[in-house]
C-alpha positions, 0 to 999 in steps of 0.5 A: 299285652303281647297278644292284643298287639298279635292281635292288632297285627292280625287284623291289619295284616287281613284288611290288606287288599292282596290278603282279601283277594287271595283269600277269595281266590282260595275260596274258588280254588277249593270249590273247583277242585271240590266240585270237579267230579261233579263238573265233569259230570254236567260236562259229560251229561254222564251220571259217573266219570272215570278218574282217568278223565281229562275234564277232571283232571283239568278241572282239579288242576285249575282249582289247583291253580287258583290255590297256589296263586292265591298263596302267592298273591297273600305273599306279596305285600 
């Protein structure tokens, strides 16, 4: 009984609009900071980027970003 109103808490809890779009904002932050080195490369037309590189670090800091302020959008209800 317990776990189907879990359940039910859960479900209504992720149809709420400020979960979905922190769930989308999540979603773009971890592929940024995925895909950073490989952003850094198309932005540099280089085949390797040192890590010390600025677009890459900026570009890891965005993802980054995205992810802190996707969990603070999900927080506010």
């Amino acid at each position: 009984m317990t776990t189907a109103l879990l359940l039910v808490s859960l479900v209504e809890r992720l149809s709420q609009a400020n979960v979905i779009i922190g769930i989308v904002l999540c979603a773009i932050g971890i592929a940024v900071a995925f895909l950073a080195r490989r952003i850094a490369c198309a932005a540099r037309k280089a085949d390797k980027v040192p890590n010390d590189d600025t677009i890459l670090i900026t570009t890891k800091v965005i993802g980054l970003i995205f992810i802190v302020v996707a969990l603070v959008v999900m927080i506010i209800q």
